[in-house]
N, C-alpha and C positions, 0 to 999 in steps of 0.2 A: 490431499484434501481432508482425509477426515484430523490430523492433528489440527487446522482451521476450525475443523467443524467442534471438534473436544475443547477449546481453548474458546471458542465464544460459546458454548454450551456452559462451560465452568465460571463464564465471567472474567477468563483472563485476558490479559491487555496482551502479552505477547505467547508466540510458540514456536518451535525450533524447525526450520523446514529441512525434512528428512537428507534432502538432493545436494542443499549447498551445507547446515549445518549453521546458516546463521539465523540470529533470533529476528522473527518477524510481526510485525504490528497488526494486530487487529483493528478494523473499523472503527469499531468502537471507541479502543483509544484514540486512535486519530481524529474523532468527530470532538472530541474534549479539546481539541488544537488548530490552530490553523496552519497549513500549508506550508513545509519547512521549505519545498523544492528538491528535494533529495526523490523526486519518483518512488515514492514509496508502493509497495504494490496491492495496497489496501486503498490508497488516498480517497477518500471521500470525497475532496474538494475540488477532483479533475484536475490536477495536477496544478491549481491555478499561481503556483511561484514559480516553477521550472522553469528555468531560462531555453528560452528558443534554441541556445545552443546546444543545450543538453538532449534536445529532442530529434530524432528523426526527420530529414527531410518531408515524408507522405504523413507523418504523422502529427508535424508541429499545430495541424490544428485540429485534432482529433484527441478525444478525452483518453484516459487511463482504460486499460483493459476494465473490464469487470470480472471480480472472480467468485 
């Protein structure tokens, strides 16, 4: 959490997450785009392109975690 927290502190659009090691999108940027569908784990727009398939049975209509 806190590379999240330094990376919208600093204004950057992306930051590396420690766990998996790939680069990950701030809000931010995301809120400059709409919805690619790709469950991003930032998405501001509740995932509103993701295909049902891509989604969890209990969760297909249930928004994006908030983080």
């Amino acid at each position: 959490m806190f590379r999240l927290q330094a990376a919208v502190a600093a204004g950057c659009d992306t930051y590396i997450d420690p766990k998996t090691g790939y680069t990950v999108f701030t809000a931010h940027y995301l809120q400059q785009r709409q919805c690619c569908g790709n469950k991003c784990r930032h998405c501001p727009h509740g995932w509103a392109n993701v295909a049902r398939s891509r989604l969890k049975p209990a969760a297909a209509a249930a928004a994006p975690p908030e983080w």
